[in-house]
TORLOLUM-148411 format. One record per residue (C-alpha): x, y, z; residue in one letter. Coordinates in steps of 0.25 Angstrom, whole numbers, plus 2048, in hexadecimal, padded with zeros to 3 digits. Example, Ala and Ser with C-alpha at 12.3 -4.5 7.8 and 13.67 -1.06 7.14 Angstrom:
BEGIN
8317EE81FA 8377FC81DS 
END
This chain:
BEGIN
0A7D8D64CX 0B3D8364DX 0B6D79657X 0C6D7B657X 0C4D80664X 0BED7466CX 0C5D6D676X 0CBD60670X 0D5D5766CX 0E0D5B65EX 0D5D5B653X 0D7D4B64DX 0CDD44643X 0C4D47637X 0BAD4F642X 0C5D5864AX 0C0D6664EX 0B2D6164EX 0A9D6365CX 0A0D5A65EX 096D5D66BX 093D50671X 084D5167BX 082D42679X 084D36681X 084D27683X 088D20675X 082D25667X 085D33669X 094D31670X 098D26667X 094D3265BX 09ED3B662X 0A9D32665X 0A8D2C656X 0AAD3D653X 0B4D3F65DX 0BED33659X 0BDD3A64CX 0C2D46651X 0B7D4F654X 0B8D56663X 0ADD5166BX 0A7D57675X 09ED4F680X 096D56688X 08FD4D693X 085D5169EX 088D526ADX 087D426ADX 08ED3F6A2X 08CD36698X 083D2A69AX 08DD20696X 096D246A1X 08DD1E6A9X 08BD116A1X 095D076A8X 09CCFB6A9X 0A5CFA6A1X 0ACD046A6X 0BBD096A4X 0C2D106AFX 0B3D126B4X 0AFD186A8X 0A5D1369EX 0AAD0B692X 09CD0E68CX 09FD1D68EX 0ADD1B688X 0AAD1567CX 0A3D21676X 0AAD2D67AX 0B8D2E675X 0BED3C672X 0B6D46678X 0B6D50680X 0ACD4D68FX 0A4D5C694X 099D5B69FX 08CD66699X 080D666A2X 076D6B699X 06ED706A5X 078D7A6A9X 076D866A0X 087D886A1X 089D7C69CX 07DD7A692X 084D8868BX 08ED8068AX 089D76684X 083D81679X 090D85677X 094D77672X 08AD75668X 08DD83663X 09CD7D661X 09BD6F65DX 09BD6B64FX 092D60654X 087D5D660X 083D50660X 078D4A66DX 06DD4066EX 066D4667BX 056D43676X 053D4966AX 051D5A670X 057D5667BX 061D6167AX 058D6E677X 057D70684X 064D73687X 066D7A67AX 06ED70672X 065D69668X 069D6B65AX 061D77658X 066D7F663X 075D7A660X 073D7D64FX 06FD8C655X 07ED8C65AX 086D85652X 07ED85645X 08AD7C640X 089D6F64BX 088D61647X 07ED5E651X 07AD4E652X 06DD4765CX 06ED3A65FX 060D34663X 059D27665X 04ED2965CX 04FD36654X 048D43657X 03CD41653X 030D3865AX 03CD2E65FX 043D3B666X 03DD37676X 043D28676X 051D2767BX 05BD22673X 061D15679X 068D0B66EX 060D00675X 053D06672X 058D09664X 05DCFB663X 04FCF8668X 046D00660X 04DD00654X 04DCF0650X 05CCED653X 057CE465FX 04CCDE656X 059CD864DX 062CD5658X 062CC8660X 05FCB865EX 052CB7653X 04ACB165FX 04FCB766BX 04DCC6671X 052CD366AX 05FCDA66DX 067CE766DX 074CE6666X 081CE7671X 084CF466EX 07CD0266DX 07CCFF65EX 073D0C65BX 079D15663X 086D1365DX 080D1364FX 07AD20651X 087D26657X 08DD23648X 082D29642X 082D36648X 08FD36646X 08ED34636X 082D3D638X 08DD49640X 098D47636X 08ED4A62BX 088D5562FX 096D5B631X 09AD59623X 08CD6161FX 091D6C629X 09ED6B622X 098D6E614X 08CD7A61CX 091D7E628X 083D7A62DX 081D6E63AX 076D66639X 06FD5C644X 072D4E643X 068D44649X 069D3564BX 062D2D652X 062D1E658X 058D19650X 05AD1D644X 067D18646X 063D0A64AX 05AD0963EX 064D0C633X 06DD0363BX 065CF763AX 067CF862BX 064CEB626X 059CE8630X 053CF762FX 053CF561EX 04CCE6620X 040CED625X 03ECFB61DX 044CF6610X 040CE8611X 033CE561AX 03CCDC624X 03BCDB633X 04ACD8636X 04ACCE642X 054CCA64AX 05CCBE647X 068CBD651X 076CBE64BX 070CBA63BX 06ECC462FX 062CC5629X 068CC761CX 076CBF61DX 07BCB1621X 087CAF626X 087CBC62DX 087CB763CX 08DCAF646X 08FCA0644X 094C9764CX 0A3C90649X 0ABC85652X 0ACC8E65DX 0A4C9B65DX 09BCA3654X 0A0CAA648X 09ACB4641X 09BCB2632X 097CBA627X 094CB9618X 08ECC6612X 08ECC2604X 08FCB55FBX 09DCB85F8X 09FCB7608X 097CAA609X 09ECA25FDX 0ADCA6607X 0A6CA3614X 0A2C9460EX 0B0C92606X 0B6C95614X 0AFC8C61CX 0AEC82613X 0A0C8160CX 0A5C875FFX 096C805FAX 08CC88602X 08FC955F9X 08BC905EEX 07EC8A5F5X 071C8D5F0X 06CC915FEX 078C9B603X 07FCA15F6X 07ACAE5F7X 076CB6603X 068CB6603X 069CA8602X 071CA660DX 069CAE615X 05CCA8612X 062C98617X 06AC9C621X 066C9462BX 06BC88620X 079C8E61DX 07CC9262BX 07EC84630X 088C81623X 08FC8C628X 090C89637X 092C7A635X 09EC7E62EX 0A1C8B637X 0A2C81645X 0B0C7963FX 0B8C85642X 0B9C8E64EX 0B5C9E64DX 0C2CA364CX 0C8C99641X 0BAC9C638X 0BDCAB63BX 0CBCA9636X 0C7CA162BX 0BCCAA624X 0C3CB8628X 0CECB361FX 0C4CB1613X 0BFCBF615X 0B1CBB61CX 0ACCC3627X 0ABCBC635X 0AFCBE641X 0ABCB8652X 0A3CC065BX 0ACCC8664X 0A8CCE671X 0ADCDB670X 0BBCDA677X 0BCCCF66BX 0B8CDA661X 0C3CE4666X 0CDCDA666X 0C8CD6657X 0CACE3652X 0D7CE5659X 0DDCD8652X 0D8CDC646X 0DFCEC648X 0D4CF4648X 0D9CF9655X 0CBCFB65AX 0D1D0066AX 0D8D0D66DX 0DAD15679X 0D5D2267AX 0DCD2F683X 0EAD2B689X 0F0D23695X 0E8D1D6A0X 0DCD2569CX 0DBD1E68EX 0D0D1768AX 0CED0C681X 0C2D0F675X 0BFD08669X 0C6D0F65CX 0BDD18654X 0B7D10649X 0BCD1963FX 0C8D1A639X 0CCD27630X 0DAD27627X 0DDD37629X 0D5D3C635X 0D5D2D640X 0CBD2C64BX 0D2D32659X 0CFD2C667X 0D6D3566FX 0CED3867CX 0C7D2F685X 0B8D30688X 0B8D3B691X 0B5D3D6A0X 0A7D456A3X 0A9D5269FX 0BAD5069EX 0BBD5B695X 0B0D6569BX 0BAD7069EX 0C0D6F690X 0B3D6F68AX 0ADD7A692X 0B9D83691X 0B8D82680X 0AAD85680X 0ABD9068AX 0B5D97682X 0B3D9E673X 0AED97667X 0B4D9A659X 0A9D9A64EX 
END
């Protein structure tokens, strides 16, 4: 079967002439397929009679649509299936028997009964690439919805975020869901590599928590290699110090020294060429272990001089810190500093504005050609090409 066929743009990017079928919704899944699609792949989102939930999640809004729903659905193509309407459902059958990848995160078997879990789609296209997203696997965990704040719950995330004494909280964005988007999109391209070398698909699974786990890293190590409850403890490593904000004349600025190396700079630039070479800071462990003697050294020195001027001071020496920014800030950082992080996807007044693709190819670029798409914009289109023959 080939996919030359399928209703899309010129092919463009290292994943042109690939079809993915997209039944998934909300963030993890979409933000899989648009991270596909910006490289290339045709994307095909098929959306229930109401669409997809974040349509619906608003303010903010742009032209009435919402920015929640924009972020994550860049270059694909919108058609409305109902599943309970046996026309459309064939139709549906007829995707999964065309695509070279299916990806969805209804609950795990949530999809048998319409004929469209994996085994039903590997009976028709024994060569798909078919990915699940879930909250908690498929196996005992398989009932619980998957919502990032559970996750962020359930996980320990929320256990390790917030002031030591005070009350737990969720990161400020879906963290989890994004991470798990990214993974099954390693998951996806790797199981299309092993297609290329067999012929054969496979099912691809990921899964919120297990996603959340590995992420905590660090923390997660901590207690399976080490025996160690991590606890919260604000905006301070437990492993690192300086690594967090500290305060200068006018504001807080986060300043980092990863390594001794780092440190000895970080004193010669403000002055205090004479702690490195203390007993109790020279190396990171010891640095670590009296933090909470070195931190006033450091701050006491830190409040002659404004944020920005300390910012400009150690940036030139090579140390890494930078001011907290509120997200227009951070834009605007990345703009100064020519990553060009904004482009406007589609063309004239029906341009959107969208945040680049985070990944950058020399030969085959990232394309950011059409805008998130109406509900079921490209139905007809769409319908039309999966009515007609199909080359094998």
């Amino acid at each position: 079967m080939t996919s030359d066929d399928a209703p899309s743009t010129a092919p463009h990017g290292p994943l042109a002439g690939l079809v993915v079928a997209d039944f998934s919704r909300v963030l993890a899944g979409p933000y899989c397929t648009m991270l596909l699609a910006d490289l290339g792949a045709e994307v095909i989102k098929v959306e229930g009679p109401g669409g997809d939930d974040t349509r619906t999640w608003l303010p903010p809004v742009r032209d009435g649509v919402s920015t929640y729903y924009l972020a994550v659905n860049r270059n694909k193509r919108s058609v409305v299936l109902d599943l309970k309407d046996a026309e459309d459902r064939a139709l549906a059958h007829e995707l999964s028997a065309r695509a070279d990848v299916m990806i969805e995160n209804f609950r795990p078997g949530g999809l048998a009964r319409f004929g469209l879990d994996y085994a039903a789609a590997r009976d028709r296209n024994e060569a798909v690439v078919y990915a699940s997203i879930s909250g908690f696997g498929s196996g005992d965990g398989a009932a619980m919805p998957g919502y990032d704040l559970l996750v962020q719950a359930m996980s320990g995330l929320m256990s390790l975020t917030g002031d030591p004494d005070g009350e737990p909280f969720r990161a400020g964005i879906s963290v989890f869901d994004v991470m798990t988007g990214m993974h099954a999109a390693i998951g996806i391209l790797s199981a299309l590599h092993h297609r290329e070398r067999t012929g054969l698909g496979q099912h691809v699974e990921v899964n919120l928590m297990s996603s959340a786990l590995s992420a905590l890293v660090n923390h997660t190590s901590a207690y399976v290699a080490g025996g160690t409850v991590p606890l919260r403890m604000g905006n301070a490593h437990p492993s690192l110090f300086p690594y967090e904000p500290l305060p200068t004349a006018d504001k807080d600025l986060v300043v980092i020294a990863g390594n001794d190396g780092q440190f000895r700079k970080l004193c010669a630039v403000l002055g205090l060429p004479g702690l490195a070479d203390d007993e109790r800071f020279r190396r990171t462990e010891d640095r670590t272990r009296h933090r909470e003697e070195l931190r006033p050294l450091l701050v006491d020195r830190l409040r002659q001089r404004g944020a920005n001027e300390w910012f400009d001071l150690l940036t030139a020496a090579g140390l890494p810190c930078g001011p907290i920014n509120t997200v227009q800030g951070g834009v605007e950082f990345a703009e100064r500093i020519g990553l060009a992080p904004v482009v406007r996807v589609g063309e004239g007044d029906g341009a959107v504005p969208s945040i680049r693709s985070p990944i950058s190819l020399s030969a085959t670029p990232s394309r950011h050609v059409l805008p998130p798409p109406r509900l079921g914009q490209h139905g007809e289109e769409i319908r039309a090409w999966l009515a007609g023959p199909r080359d094998c």
